[in-house]
LOZADO-527863 format. One record per atom (N, C-alpha, C): x, y, z; residue in three letters. Coordinates in steps of 0.02 Angstrom, whole numbers, plus 50000, padded with zeros to 5 digits. Layout:
BEGIN
XYZALA...
//
This chain:
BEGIN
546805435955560UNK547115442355575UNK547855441355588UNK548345444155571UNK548985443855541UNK549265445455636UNK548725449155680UNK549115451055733UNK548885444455794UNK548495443455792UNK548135439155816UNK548155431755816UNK548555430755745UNK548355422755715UNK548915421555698UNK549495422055706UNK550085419155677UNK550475415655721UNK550725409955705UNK551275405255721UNK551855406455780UNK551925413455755UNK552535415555815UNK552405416755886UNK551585418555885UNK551245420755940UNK550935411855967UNK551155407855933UNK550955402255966UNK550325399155954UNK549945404155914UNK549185403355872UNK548925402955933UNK548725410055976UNK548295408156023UNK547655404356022UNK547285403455962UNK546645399755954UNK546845390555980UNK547455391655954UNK547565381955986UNK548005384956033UNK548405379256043UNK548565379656105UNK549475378056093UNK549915380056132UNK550585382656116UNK550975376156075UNK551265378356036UNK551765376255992UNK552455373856032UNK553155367256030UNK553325367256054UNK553955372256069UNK554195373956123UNK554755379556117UNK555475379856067UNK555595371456072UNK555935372656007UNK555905372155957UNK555385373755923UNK555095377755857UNK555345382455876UNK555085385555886UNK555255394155910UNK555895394455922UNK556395393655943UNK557135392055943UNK557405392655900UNK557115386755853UNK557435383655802UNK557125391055753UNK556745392655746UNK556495397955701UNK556645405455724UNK557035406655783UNK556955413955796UNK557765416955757UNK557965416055735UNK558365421155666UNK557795421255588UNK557405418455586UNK556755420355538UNK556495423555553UNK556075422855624UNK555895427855648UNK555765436055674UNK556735434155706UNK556795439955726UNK557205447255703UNK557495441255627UNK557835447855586UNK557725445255524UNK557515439755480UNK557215442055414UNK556525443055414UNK556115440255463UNK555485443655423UNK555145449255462UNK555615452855517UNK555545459955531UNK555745463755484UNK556395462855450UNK556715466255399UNK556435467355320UNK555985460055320UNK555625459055246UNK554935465255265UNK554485462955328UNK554225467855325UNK554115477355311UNK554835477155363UNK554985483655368UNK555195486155299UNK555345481055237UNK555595485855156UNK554715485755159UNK554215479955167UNK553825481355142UNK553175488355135UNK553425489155223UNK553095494655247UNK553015502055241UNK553725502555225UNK554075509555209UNK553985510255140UNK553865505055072UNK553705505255016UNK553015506054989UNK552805503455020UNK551875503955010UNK551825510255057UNK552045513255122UNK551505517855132UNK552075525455090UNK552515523655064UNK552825529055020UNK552205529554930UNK552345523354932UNK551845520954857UNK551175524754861UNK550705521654918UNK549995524654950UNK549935531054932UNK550555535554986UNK550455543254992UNK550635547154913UNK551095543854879UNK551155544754800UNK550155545354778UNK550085540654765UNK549475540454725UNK549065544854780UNK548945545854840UNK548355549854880UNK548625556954860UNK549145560254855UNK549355564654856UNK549305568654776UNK549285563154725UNK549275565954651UNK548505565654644UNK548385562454670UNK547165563354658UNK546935569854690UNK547235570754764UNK547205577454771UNK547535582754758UNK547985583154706UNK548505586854697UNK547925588954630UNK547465584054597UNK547205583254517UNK546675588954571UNK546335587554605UNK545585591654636UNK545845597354628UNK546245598554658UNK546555608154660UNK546735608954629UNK546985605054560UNK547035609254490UNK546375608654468UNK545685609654496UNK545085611754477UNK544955605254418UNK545145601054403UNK544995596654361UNK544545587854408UNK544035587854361UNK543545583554370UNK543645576054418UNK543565574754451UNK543705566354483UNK543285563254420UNK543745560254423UNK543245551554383UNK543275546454459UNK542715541954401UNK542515537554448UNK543085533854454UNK543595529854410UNK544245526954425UNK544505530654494UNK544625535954487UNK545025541754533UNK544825540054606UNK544015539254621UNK543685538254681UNK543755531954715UNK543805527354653UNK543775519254688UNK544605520354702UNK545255521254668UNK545885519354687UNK546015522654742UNK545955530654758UNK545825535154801UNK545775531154878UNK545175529054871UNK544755525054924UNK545255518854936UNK545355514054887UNK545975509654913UNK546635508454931UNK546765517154905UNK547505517254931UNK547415519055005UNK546775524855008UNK546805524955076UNK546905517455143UNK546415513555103UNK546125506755148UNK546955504855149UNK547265503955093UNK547955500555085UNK548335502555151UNK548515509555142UNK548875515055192UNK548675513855276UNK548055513655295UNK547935509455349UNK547985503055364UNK548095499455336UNK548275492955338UNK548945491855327UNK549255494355303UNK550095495555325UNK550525498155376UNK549805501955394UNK550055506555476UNK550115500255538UNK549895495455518UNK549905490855566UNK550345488455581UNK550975490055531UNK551325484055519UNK551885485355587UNK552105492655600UNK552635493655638UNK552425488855718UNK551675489155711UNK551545481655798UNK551565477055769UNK551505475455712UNK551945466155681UNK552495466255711UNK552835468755665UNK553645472155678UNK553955472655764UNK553515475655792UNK553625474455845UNK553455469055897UNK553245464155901UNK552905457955915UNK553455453355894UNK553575454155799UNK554115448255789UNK554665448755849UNK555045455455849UNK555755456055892UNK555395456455972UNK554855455455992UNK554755454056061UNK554505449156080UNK554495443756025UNK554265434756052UNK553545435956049UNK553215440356012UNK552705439456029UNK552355443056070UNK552715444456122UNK552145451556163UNK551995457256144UNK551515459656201UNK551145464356160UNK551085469556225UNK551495477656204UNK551575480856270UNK551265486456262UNK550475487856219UNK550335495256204UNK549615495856236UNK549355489456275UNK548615492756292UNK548265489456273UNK547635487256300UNK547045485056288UNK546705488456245UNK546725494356248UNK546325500056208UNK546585497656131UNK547035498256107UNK547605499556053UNK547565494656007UNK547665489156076UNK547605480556032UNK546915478255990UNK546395483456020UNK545455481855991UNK545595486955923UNK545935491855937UNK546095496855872UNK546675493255814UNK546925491555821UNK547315488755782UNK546915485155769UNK547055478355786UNK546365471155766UNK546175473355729UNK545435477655738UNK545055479155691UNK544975483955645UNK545585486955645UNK545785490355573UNK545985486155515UNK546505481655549UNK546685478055521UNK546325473055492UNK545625471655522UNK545305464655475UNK544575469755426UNK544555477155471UNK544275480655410UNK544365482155366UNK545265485155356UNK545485487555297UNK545575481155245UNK545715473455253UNK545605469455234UNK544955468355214UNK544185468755224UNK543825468655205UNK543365472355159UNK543775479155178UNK543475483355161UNK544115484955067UNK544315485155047UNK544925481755011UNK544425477154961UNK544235471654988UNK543935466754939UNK543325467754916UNK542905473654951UNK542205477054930UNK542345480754863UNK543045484954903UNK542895490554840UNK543405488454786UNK543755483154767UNK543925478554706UNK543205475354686UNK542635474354729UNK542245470754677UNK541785477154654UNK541735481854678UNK541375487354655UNK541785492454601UNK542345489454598UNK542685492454540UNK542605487154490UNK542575482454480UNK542345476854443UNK541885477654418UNK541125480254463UNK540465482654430UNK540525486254384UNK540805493354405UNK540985498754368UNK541225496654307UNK541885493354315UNK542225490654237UNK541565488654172UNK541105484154200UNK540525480554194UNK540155485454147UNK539885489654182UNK539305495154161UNK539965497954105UNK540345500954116UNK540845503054080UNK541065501054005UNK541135493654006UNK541205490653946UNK540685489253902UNK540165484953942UNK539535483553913UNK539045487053897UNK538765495153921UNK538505498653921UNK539015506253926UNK539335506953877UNK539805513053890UNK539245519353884UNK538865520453860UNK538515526453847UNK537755526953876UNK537395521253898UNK536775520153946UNK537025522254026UNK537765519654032UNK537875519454111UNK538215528254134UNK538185530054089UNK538435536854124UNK538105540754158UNK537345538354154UNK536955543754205UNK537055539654281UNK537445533054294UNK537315529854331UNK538195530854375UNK538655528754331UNK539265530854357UNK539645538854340UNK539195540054389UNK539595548754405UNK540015549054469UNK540405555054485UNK540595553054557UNK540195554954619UNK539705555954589UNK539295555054678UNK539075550154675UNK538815546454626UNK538735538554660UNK539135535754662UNK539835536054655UNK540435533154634UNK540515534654732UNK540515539854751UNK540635543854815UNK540035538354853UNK539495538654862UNK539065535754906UNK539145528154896UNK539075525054835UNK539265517454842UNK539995517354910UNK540365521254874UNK540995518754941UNK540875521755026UNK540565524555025UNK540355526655089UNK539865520255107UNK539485514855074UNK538975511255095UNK539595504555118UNK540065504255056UNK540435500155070UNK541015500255129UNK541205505855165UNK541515507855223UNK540885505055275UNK540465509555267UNK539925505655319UNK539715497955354UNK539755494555278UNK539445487255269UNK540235484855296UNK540835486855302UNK541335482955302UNK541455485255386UNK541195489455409UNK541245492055482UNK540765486555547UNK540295484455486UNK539745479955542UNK539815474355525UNK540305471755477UNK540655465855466UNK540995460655497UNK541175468455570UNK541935466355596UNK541725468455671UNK541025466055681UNK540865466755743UNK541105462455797UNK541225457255759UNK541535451455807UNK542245454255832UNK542495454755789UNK543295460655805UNK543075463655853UNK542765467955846UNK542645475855928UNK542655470955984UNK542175466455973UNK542005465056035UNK542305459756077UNK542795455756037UNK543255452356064UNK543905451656079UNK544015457356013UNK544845457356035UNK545275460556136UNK545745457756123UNK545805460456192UNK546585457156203UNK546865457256264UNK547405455856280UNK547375448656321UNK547925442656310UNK547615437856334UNK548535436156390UNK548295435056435UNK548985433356484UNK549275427456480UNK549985428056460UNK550205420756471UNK550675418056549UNK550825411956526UNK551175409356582UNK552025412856606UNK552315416756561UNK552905420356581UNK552675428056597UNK552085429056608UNK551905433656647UNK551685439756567UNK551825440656518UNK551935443356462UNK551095443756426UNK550785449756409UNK550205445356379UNK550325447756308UNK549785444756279UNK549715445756176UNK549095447956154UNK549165450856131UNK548555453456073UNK548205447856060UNK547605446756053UNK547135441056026UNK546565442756039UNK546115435555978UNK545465436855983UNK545255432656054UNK544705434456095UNK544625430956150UNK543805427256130UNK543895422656086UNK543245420256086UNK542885416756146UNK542415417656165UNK542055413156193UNK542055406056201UNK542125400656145UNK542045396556141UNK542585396256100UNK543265393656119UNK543895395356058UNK543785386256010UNK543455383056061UNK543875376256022UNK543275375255942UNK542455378755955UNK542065378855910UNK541885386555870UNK542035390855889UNK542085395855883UNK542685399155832UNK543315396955849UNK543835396755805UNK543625395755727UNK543105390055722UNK542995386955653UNK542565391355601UNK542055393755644UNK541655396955626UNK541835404155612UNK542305407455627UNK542585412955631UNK543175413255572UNK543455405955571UNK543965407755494UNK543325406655451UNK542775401855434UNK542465401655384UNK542105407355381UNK541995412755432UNK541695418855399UNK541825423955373UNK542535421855405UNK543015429655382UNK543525427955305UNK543475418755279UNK543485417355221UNK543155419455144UNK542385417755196UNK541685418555128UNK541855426455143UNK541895430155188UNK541715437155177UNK542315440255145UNK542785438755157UNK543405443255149UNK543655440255084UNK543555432555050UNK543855432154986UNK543445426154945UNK543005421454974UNK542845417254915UNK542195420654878UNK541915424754925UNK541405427754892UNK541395431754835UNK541975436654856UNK542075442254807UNK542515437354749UNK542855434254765UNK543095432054720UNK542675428454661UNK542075424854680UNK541515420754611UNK541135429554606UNK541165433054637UNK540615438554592UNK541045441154544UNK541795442754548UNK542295446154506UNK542535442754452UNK542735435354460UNK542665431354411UNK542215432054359UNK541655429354383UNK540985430154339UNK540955437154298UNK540865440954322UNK541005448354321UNK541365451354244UNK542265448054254UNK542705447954225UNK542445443254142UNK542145438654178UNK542025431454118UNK541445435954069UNK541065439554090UNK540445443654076UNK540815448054018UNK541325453754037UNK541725457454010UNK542045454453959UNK542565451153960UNK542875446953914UNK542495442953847UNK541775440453880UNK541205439153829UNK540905442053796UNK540985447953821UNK540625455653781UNK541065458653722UNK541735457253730UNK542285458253719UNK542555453553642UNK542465450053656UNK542535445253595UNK541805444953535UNK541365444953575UNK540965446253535UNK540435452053500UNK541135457953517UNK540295464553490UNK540865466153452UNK540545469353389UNK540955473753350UNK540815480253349UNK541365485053385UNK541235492353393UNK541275495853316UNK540805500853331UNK540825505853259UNK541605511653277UNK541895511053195UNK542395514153196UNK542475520653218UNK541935524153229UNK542025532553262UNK542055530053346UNK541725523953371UNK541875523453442UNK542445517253460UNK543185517553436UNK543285514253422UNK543955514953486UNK544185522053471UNK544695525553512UNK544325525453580UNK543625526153597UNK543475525053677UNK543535517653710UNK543295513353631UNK543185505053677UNK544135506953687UNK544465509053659UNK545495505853663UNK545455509753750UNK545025516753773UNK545275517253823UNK544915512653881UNK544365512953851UNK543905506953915UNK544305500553920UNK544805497953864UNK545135489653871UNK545665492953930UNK546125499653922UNK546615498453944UNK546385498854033UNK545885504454052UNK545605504754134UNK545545501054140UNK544815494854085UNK544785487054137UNK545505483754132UNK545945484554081UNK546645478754105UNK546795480954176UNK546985487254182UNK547225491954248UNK546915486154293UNK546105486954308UNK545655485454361UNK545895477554362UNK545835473154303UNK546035469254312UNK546625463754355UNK547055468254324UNK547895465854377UNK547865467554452UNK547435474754469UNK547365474554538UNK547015470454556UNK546535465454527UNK546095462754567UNK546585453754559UNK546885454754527UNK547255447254526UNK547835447754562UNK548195454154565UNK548505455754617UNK548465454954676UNK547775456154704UNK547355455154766UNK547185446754791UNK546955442054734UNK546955438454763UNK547405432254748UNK547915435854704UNK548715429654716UNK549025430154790UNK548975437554807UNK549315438554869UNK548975436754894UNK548485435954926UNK547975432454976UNK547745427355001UNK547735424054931UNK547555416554927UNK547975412954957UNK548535413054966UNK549005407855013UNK548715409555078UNK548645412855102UNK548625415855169UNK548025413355185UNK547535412455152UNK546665410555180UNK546685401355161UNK547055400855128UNK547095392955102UNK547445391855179UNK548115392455176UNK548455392355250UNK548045390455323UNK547415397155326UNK547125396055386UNK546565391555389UNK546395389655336UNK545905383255339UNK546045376755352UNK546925376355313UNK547165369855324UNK547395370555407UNK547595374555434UNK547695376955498UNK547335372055551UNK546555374255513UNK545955369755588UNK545905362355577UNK546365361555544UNK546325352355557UNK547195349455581UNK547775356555589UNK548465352155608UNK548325354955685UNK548385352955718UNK548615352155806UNK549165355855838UNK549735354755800UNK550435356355805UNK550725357055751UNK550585361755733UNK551085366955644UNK551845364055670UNK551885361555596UNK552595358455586UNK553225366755601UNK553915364755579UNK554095372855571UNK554155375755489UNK553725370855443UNK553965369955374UNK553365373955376UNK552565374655402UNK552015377955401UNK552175383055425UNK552565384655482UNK552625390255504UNK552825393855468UNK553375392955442UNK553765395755379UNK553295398955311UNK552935395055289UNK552385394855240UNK551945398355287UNK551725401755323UNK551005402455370UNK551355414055341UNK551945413155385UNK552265419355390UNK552605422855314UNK552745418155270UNK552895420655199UNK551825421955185UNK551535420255193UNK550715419855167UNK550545425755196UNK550835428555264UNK550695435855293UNK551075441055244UNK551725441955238UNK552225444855205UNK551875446655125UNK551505441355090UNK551285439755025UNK550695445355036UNK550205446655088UNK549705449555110UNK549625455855108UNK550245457555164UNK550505464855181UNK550795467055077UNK551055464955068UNK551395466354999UNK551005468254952UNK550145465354945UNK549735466754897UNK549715472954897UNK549545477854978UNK549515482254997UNK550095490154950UNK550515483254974UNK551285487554951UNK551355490554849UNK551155483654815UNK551035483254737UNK550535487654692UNK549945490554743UNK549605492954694UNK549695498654681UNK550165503854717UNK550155509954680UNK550685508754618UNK551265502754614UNK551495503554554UNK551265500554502UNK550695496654523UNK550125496454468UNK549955499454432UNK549775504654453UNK549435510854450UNK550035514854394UNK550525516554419UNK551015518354378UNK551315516554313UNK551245509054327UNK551795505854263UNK550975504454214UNK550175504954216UNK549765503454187UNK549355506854170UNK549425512954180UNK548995519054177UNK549415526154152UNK549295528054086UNK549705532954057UNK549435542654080UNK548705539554100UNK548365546154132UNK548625547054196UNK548815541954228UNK549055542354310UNK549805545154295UNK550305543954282UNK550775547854262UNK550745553554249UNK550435554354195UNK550515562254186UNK550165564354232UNK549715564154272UNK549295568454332UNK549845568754394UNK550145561254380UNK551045561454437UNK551315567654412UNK551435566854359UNK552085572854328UNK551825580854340UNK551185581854341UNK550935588254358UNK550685588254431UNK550725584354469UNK550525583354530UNK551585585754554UNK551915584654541UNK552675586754558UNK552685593154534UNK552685595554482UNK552755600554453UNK552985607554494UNK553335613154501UNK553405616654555UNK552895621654546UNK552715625754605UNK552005629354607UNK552265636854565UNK552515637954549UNK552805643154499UNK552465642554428UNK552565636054411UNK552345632654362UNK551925632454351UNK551575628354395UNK550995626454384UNK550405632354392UNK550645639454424UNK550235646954420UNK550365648554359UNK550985648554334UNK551115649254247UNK550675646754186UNK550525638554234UNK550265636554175UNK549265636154186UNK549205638054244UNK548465640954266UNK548285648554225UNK548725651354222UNK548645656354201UNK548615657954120UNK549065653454079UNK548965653254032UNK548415649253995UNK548205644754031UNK547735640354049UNK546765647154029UNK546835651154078UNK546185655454071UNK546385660354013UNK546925661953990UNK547005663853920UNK546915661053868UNK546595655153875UNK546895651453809UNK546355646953813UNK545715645953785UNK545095642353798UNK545305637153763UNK545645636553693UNK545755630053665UNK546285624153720UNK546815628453740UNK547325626353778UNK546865622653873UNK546405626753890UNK546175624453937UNK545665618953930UNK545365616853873UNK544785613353832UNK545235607253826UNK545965606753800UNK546275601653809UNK546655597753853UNK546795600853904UNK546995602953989UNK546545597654001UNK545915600554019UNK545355598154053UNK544925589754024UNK545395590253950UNK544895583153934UNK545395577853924UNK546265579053953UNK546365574553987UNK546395571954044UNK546225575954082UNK546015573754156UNK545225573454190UNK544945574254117UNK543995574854142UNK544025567854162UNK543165565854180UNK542865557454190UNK542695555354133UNK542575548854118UNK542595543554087UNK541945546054056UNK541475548254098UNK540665551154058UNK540795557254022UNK541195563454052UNK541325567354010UNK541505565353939UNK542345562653967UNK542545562453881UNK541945557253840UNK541745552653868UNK541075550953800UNK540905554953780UNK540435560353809UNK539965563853769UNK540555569753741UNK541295568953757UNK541595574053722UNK541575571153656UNK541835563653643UNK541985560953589UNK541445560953544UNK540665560353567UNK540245562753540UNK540205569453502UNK540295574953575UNK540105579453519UNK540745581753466UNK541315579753457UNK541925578653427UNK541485578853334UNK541035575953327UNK540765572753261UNK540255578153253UNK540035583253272UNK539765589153262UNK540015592453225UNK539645594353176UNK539785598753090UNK540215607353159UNK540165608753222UNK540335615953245UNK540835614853293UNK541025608453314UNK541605606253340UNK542215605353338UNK542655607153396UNK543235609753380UNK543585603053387UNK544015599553347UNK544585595053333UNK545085594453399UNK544905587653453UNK545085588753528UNK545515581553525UNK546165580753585UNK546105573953594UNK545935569953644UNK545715563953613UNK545365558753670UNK545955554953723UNK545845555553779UNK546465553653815UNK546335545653857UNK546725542853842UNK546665535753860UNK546665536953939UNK546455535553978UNK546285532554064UNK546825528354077UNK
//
């Protein structure tokens, strides 16, 4: 935990670092990587509210959620809370480390913070599934990925990531030091055996796991990929199914480039005694790298997705307009028929492209995701 577990705070799990480390490191500390944070913070939860704001901006133009829509939806949210944290980083770096908001606050934070982290790596591997059924079964899986199961899978996965982090509730707390000052931390029971067991669970759970199912996952896709030859009338859906899974793809490598330093970091952690200031250094760029994943994926989303744009560009649009173009919209059945099937789901437009090849069908276009 980024509030809990870092270097500057002295790694409450061991035991204090010497003071001049901390000396020697507090202009890192206390004005670049408050300052690195603070671009990071203000950019991701600007990025976040971009993408939350154009998905619901798409609902009230009466047009369909896809399942894409539900899973990013869901992680910008997780993202957006997990950036909220950052202003008590932020504040901790420029106060040495203390922690002046409450016992209450410090169990709320904590464990937002190692939920929205967990909960983050669920729903990247359940967008992975999706990709899965998606590529390999584009036309069997549509009775399966709609958005109410698209909706209840992530509600199971909020759940499963809530009882994950039981150890969080129940330990975090405020711990007192010797200048009278106390800190946010986990208060294990047993810190010197307990510590160990607690990075290796919040490792397997939070990234080596998801990481061999997504892999595999990915390796599955890519194999399917090389070896099927699509028929030329479904040829324009496999080009939009490649470009969503690339999309899904980069977020999920996105996810765990930024990460991976940071969990590598805390493993090598339980065997040094006394973090050099060259680890420290490396410990706090591996947090920064973390917070940032957070920060990257809505321009993911942007610079890789040609449907997300334009749903941006009509999600801005001024409301004058957009009654103008509602209105011309119920005048105009061809004009609303094409409206609607670039922003339908991924199951719709199949069976649009289907019925597209009907001797009574009207000549529509298929819109890439």
């Amino acid at each position: 935990n980024r509030h809990t577990n870092n270097l500057h705070n002295d790694f409450p799990w061991k035991q204090h670092t010497p003071q001049e480390k901390n000396d020697e490191a507090a202009p890192y500390t206390n004005v670049i990587m408050p300052s690195l944070f603070g671009i990071i913070c203000f950019l991701g939860i600007v990025g976040n509210l971009i993408v939350i704001y154009t998905i619901v901006k798409k609902k009230k133009l009466r047009c369909k959620q896809t399942v894409p829509d539900i899973f990013i939806f869901n992680l910008s949210i997780v993202d957006l809370l997990f950036l909220l944290g950052m202003p008590f980083l932020i504040h901790q770096l420029l106060g040495n480390g203390a922690w002046y908001f409450g016992a209450p606050l410090c169990t709320i934070i904590t464990a937002l913070d190692t939920n929205s982290q967990i909960t983050s790596t669920n729903i990247l591997t359940v967008m992975t599934l999706d990709r899965y059924l998606a590529t390999v079964y584009p036309l069997k899986s549509t009775y399966v990925r709609t958005p109410c199961v698209a909706a209840s899978v992530i509600c199971l996965v909020w759940l499963l990531s809530f009882l994950t982090i039981i150890p969080v509730w129940m330990y975090a707390g405020l711990m007192p030091l010797e200048d009278g000052t106390v800190r946010c931390a986990l208060l294990l029971p047993n810190p010197e055996t307990d510590v160990y067991w607690f990075t290796l669970y919040q490792f397997m759970l939070a990234f080596a796991i998801p990481l061999i199912v997504i892999c595999v996952v990915y390796f599955k896709i890519l194999q399917h990929m090389a070896t099927t030859v699509v028929p030329l009338p479904q040829r324009s859906l496999q080009v939009r199914t490649k470009k969503v899974t690339r999309m899904a793809v980069a977020i999920c490598s996105a996810f765990f480039i930024c990460w991976a330093p940071f969990y590598i970091l805390q493993l090598v952690h339980l065997g040094i005694d006394t973090p050099s200031v060259a680890f420290f250094y490396a410990y706090n760029f591996a947090i920064s790298l973390g917070y940032a994943n957070s920060c990257l994926n809505p321009f993911l989303y942007i610079a890789l997705s040609e449907t997300f744009k334009r749903q941006f560009m009509v999600a801005i649009r001024p409301a004058k307009e957009q009654v103008r173009n509602n209105s011309s919209i119920n005048n105009n059945s061809a004009t609303e028929a094409s409206v609607c099937l670039k922003l339908a789901p991924e199951s719709t437009q199949q069976t649009q492209f289907l019925k597209d090849f009907s001797p009574h069908s009207l000549p529509v276009t298929v819109a890439v995701h």
